[in-house]
PDBQT receptor file of N, H, CA, C and O in Angstrom, charges set to zero:
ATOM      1  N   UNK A   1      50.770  38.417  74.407  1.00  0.00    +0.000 N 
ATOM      2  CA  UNK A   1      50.897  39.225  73.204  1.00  0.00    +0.000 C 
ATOM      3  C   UNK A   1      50.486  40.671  73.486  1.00  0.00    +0.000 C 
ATOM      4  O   UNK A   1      51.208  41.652  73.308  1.00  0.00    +0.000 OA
ATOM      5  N   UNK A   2      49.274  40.675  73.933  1.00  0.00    +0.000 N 
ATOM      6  H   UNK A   2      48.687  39.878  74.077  1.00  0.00    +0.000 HD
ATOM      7  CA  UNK A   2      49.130  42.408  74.402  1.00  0.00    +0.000 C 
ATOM      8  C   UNK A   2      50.102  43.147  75.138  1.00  0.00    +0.000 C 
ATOM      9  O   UNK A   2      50.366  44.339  74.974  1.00  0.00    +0.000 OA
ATOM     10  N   UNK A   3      50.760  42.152  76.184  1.00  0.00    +0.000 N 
ATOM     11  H   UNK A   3      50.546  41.184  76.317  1.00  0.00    +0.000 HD
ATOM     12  CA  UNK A   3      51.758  43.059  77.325  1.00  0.00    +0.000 C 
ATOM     13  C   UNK A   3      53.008  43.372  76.177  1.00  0.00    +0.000 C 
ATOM     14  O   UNK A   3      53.734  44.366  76.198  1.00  0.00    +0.000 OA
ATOM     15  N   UNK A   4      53.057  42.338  75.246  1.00  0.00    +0.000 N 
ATOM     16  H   UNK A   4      52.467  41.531  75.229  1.00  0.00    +0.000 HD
ATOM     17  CA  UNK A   4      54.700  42.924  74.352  1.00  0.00    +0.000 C 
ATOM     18  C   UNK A   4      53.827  44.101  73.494  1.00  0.00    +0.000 C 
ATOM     19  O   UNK A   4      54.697  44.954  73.320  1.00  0.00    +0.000 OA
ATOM     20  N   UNK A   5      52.559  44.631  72.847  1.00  0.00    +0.000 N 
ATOM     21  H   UNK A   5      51.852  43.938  72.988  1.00  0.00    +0.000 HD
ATOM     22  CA  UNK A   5      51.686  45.333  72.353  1.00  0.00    +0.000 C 
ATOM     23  C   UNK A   5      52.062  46.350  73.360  1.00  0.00    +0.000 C 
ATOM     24  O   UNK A   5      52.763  47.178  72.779  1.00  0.00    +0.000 OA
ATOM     25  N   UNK A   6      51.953  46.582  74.286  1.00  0.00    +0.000 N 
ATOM     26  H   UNK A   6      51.383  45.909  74.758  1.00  0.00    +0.000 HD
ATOM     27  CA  UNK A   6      51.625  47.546  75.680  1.00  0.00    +0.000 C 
ATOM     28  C   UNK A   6      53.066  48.118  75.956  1.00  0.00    +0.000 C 
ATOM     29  O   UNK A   6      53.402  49.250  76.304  1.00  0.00    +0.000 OA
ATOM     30  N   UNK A   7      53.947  46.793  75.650  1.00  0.00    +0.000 N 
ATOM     31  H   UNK A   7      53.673  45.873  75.368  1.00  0.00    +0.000 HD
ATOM     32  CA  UNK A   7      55.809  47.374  76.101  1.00  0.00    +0.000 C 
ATOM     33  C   UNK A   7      55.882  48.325  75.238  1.00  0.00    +0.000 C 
ATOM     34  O   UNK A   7      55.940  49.531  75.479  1.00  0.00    +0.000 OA
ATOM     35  N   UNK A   8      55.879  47.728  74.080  1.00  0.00    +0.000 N 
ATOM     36  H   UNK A   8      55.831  46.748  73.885  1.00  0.00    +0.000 HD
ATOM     37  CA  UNK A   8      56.123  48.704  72.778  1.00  0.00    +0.000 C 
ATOM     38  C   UNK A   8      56.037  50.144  72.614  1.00  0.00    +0.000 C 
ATOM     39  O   UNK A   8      56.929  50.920  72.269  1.00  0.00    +0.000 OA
ATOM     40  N   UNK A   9      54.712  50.404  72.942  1.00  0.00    +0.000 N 
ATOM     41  H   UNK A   9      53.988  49.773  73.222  1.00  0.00    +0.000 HD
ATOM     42  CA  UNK A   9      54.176  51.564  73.179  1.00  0.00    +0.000 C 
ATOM     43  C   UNK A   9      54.494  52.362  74.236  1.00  0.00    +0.000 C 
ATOM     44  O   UNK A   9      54.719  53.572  74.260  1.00  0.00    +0.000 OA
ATOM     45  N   UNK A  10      54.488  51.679  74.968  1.00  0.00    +0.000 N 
ATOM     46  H   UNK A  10      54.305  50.696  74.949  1.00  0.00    +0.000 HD
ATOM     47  CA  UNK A  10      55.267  52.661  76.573  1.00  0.00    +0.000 C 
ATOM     48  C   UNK A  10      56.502  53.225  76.188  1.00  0.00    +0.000 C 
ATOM     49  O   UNK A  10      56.955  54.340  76.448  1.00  0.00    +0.000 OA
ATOM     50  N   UNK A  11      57.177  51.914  75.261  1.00  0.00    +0.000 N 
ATOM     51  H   UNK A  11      56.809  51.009  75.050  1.00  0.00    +0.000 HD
ATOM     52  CA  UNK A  11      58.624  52.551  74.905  1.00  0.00    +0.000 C 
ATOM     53  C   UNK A  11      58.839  53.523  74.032  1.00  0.00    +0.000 C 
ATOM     54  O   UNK A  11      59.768  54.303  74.245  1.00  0.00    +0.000 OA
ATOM     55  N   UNK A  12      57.984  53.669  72.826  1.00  0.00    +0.000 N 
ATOM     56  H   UNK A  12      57.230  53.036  72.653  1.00  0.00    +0.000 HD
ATOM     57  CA  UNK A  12      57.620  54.380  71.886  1.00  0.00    +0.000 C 
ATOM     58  C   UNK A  12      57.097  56.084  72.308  1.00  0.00    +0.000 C 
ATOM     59  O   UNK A  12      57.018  57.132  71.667  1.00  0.00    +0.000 OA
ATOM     60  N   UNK A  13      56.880  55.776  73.394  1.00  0.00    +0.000 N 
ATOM     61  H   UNK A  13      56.945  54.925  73.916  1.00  0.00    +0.000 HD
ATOM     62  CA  UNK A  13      56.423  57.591  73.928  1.00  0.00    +0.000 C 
ATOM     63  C   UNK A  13      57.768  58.519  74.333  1.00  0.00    +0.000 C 
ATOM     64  O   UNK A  13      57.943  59.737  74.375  1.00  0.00    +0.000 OA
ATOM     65  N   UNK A  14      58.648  57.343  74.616  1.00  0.00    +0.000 N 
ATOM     66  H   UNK A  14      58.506  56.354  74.581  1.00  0.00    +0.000 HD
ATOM     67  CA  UNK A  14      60.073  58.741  75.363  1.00  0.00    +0.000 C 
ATOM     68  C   UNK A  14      61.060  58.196  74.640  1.00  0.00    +0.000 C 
ATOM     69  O   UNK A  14      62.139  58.097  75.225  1.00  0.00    +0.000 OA
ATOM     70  N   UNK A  15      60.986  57.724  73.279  1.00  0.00    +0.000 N 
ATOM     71  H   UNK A  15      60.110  57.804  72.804  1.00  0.00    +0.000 HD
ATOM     72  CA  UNK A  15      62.054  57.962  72.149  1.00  0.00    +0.000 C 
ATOM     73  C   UNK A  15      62.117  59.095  71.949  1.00  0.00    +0.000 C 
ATOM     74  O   UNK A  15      61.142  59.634  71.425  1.00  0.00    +0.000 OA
ATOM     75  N   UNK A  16      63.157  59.794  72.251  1.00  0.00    +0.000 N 
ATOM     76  H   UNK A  16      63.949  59.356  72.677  1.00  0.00    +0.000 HD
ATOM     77  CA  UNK A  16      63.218  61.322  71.710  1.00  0.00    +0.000 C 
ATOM     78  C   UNK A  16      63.972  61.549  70.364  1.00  0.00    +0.000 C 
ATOM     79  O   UNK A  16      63.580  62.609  69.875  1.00  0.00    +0.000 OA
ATOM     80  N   UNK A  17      65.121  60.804  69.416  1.00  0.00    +0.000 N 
ATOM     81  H   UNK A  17      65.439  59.943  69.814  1.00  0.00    +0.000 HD
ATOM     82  CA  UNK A  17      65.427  61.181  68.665  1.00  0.00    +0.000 C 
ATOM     83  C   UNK A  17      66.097  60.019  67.641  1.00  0.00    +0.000 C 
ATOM     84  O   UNK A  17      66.627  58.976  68.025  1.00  0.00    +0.000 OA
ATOM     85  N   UNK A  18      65.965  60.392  66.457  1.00  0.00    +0.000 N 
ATOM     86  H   UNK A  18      65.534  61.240  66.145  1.00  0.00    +0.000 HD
ATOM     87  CA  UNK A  18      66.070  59.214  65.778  1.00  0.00    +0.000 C 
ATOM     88  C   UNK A  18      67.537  59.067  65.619  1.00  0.00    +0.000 C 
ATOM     89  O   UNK A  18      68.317  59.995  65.834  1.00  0.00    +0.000 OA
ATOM     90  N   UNK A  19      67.985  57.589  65.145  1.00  0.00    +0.000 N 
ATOM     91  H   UNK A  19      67.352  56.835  64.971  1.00  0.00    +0.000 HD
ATOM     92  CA  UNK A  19      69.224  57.490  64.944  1.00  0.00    +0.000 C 
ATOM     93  C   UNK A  19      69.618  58.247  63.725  1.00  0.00    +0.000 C 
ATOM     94  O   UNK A  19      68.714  58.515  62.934  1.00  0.00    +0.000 OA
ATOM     95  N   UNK A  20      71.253  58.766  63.359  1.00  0.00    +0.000 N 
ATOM     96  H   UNK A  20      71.988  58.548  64.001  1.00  0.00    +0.000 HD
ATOM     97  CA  UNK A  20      71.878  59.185  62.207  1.00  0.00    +0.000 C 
ATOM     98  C   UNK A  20      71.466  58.395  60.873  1.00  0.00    +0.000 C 
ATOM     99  O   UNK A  20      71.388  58.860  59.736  1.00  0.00    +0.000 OA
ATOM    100  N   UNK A  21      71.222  57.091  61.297  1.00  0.00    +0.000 N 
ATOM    101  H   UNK A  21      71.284  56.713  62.221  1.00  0.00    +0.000 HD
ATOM    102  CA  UNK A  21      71.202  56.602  60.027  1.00  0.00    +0.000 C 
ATOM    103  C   UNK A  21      69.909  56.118  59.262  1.00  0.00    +0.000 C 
ATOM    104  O   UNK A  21      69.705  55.318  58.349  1.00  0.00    +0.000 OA
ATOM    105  N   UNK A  22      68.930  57.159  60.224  1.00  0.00    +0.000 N 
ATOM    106  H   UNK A  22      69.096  57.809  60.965  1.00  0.00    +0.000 HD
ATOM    107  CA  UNK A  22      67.335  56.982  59.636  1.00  0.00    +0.000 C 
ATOM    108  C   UNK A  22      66.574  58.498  59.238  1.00  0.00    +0.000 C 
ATOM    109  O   UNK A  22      65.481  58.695  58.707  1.00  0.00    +0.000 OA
ATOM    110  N   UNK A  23      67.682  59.534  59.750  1.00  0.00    +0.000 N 
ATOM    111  H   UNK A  23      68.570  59.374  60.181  1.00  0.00    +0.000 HD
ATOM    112  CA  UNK A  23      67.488  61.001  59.201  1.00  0.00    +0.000 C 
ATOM    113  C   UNK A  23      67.527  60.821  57.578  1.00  0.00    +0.000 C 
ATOM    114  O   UNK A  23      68.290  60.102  56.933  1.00  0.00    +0.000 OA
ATOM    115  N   UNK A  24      66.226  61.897  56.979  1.00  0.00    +0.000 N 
ATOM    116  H   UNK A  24      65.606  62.481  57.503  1.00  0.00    +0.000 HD
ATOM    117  CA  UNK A  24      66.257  62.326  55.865  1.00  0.00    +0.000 C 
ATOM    118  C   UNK A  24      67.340  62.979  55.187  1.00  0.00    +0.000 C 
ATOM    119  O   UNK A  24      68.091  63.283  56.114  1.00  0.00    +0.000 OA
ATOM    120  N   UNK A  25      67.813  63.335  54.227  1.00  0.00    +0.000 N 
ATOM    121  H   UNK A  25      67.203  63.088  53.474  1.00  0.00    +0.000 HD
ATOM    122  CA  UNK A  25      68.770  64.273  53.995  1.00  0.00    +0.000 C 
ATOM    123  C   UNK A  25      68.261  64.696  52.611  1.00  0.00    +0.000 C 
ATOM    124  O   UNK A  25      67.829  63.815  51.869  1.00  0.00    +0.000 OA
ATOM    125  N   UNK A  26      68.276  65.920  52.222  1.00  0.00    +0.000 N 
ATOM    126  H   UNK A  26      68.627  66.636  52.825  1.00  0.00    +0.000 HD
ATOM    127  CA  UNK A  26      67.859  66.467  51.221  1.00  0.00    +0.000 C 
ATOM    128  C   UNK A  26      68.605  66.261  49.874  1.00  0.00    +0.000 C 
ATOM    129  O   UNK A  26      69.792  65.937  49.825  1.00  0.00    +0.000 OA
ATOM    130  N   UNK A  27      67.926  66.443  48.930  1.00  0.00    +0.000 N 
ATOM    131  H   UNK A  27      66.962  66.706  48.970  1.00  0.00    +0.000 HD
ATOM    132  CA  UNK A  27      68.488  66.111  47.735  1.00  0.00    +0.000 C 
ATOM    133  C   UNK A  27      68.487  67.154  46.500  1.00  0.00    +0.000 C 
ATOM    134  O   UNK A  27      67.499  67.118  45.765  1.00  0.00    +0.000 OA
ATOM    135  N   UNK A  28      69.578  68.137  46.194  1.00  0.00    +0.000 N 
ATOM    136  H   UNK A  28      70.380  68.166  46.791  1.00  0.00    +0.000 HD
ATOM    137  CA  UNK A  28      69.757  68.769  45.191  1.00  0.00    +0.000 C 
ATOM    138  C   UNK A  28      68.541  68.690  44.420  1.00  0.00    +0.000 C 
ATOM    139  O   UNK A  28      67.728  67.796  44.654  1.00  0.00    +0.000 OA
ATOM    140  N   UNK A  29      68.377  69.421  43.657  1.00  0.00    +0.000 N 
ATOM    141  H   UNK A  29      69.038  70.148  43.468  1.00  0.00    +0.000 HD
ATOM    142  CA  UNK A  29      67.933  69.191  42.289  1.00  0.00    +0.000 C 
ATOM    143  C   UNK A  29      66.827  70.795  42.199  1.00  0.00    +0.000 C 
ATOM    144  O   UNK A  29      66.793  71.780  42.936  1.00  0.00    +0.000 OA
ATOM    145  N   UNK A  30      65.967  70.402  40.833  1.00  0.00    +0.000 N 
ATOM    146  H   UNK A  30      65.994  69.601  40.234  1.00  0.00    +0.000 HD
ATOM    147  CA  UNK A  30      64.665  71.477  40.705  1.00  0.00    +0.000 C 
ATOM    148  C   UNK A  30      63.318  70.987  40.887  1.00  0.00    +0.000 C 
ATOM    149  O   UNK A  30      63.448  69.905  41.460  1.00  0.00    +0.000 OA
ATOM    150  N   UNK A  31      62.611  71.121  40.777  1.00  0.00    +0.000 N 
ATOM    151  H   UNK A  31      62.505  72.000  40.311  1.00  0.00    +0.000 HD
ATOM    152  CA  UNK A  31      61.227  70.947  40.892  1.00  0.00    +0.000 C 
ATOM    153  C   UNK A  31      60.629  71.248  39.201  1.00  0.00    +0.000 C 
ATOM    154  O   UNK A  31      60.716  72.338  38.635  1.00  0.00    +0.000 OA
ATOM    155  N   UNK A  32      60.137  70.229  38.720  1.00  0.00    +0.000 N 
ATOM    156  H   UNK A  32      60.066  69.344  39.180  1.00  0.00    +0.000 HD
ATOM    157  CA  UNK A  32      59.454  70.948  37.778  1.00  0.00    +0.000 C 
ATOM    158  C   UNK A  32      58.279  71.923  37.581  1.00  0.00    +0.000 C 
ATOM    159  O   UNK A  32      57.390  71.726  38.409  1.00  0.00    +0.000 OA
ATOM    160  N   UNK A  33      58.072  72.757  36.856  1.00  0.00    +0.000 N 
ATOM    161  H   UNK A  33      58.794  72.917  36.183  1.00  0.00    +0.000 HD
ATOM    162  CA  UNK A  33      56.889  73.771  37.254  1.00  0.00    +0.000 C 
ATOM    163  C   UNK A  33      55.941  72.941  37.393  1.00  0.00    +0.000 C 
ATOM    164  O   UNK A  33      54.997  73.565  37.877  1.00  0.00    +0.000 OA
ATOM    165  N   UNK A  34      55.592  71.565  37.189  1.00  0.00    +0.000 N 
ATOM    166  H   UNK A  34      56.359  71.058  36.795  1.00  0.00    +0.000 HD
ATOM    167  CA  UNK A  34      53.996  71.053  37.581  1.00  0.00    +0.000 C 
ATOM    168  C   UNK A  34      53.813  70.962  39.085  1.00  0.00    +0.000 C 
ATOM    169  O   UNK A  34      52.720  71.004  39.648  1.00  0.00    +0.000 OA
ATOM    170  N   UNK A  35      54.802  70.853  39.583  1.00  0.00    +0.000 N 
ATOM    171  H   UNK A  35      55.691  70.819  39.125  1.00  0.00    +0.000 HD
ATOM    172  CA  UNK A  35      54.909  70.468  41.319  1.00  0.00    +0.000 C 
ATOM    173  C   UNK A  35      55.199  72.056  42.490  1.00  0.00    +0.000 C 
ATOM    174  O   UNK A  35      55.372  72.171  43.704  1.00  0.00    +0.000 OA
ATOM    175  N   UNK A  36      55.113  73.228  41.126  1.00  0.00    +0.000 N 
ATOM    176  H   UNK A  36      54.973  73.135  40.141  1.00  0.00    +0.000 HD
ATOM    177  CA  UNK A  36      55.791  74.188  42.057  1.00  0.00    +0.000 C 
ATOM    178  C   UNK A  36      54.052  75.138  42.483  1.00  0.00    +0.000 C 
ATOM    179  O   UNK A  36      52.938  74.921  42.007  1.00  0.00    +0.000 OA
ATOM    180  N   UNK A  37      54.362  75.881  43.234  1.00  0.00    +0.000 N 
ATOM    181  H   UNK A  37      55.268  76.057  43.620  1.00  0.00    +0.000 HD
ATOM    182  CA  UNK A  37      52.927  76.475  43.793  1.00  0.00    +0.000 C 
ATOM    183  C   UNK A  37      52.977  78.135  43.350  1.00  0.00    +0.000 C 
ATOM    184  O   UNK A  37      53.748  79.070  43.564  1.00  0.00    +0.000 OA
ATOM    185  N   UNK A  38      52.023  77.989  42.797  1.00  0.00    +0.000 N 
ATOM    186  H   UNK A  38      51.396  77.229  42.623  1.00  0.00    +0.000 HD
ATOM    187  CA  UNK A  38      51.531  79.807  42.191  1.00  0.00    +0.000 C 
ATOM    188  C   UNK A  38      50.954  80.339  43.025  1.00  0.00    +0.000 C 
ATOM    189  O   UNK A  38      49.992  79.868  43.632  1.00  0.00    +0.000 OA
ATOM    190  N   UNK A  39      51.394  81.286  43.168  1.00  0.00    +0.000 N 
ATOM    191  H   UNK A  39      52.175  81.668  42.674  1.00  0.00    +0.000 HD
ATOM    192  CA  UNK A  39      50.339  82.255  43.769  1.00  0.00    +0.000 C 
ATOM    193  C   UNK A  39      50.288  83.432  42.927  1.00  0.00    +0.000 C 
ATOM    194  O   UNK A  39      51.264  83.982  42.416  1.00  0.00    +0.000 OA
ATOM    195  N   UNK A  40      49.139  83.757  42.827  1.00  0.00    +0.000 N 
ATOM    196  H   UNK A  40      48.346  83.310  43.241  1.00  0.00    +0.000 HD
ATOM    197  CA  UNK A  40      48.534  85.144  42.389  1.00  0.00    +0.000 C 
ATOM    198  C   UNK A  40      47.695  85.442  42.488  1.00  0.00    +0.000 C 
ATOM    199  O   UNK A  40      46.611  85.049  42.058  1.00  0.00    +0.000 OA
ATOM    200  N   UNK A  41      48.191  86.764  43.505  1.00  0.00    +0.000 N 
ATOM    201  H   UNK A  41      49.072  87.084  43.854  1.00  0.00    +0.000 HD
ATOM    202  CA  UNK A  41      47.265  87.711  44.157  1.00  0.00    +0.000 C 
ATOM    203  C   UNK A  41      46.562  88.744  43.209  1.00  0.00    +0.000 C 
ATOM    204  O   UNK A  41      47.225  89.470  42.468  1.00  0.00    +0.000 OA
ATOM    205  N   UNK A  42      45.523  88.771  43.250  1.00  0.00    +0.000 N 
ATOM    206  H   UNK A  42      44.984  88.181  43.851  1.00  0.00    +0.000 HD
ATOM    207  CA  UNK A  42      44.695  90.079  42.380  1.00  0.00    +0.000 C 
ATOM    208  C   UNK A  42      44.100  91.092  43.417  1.00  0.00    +0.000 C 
ATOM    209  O   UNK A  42      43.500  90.785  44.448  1.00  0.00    +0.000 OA
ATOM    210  N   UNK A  43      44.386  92.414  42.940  1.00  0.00    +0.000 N 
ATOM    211  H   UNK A  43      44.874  92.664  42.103  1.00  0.00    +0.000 HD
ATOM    212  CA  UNK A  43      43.482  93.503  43.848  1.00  0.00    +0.000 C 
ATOM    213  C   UNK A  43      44.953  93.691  44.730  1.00  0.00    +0.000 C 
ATOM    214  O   UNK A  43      46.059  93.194  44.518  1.00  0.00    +0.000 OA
ATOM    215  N   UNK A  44      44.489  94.611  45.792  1.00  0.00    +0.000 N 
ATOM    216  H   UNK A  44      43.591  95.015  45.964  1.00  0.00    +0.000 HD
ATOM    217  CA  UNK A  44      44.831  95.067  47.193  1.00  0.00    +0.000 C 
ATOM    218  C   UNK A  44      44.537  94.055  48.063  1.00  0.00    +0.000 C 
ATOM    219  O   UNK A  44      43.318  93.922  47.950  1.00  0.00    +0.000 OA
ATOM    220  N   UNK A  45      45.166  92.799  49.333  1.00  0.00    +0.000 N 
ATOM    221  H   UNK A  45      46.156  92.907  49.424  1.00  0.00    +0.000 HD
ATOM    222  CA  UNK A  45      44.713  92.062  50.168  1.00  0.00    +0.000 C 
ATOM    223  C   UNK A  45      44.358  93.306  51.452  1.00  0.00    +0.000 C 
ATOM    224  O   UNK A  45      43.290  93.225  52.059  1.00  0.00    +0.000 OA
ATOM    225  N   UNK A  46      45.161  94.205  51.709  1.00  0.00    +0.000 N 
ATOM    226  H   UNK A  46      46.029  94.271  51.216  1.00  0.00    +0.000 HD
ATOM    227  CA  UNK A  46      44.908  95.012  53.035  1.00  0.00    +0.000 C 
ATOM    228  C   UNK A  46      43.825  96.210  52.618  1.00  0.00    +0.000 C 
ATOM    229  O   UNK A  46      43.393  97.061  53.396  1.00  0.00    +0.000 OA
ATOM    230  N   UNK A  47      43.540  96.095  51.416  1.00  0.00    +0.000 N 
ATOM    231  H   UNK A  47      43.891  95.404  50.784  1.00  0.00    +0.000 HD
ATOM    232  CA  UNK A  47      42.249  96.957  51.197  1.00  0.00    +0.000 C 
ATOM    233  C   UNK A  47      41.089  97.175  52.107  1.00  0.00    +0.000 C 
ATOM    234  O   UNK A  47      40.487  98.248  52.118  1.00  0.00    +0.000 OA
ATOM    235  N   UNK A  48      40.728  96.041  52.970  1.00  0.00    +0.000 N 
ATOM    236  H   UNK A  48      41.217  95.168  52.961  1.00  0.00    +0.000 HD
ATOM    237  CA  UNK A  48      39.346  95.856  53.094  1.00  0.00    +0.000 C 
ATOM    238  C   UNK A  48      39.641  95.795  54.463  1.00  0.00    +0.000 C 
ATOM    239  O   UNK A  48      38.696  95.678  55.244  1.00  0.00    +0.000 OA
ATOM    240  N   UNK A  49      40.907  95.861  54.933  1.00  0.00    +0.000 N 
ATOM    241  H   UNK A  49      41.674  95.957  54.299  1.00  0.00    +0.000 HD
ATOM    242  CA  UNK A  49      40.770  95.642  56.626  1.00  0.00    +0.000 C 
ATOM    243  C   UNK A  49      40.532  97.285  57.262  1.00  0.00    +0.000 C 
ATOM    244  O   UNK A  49      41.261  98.172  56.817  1.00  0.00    +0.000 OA
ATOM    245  N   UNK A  50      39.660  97.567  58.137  1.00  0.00    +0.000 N 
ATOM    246  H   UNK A  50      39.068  96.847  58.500  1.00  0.00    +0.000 HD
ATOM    247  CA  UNK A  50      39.727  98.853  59.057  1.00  0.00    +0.000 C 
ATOM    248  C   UNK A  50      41.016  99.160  59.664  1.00  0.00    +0.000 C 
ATOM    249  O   UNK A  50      41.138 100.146  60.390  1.00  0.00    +0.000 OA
TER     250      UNK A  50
């Protein structure tokens, strides 16, 4: 059981790329504003550098 543990892994290091049919593919749509990221900056950020 360890040596099929041990194959596995050996084999698992020089998989270089996944098959077509396990790639993500993105999906249209919006984000609602609860999930989207704010930023706001107050002041000058390069104010304070020499």
């Amino acid at each position: 059981m360890s040596s099929d543990k041990q194959k596995g892994i050996f084999v698992s290091q020089f998989k270089q790329y996944k098959p077509v049919k396990q790639k993500t593919k993105p999906v249209l749509g919006t984000l609602p504003e609860d999930f989207q990221v704010k930023r706001e900056i107050t002041g000058e950020p390069l104010a304070d550098i020499p």
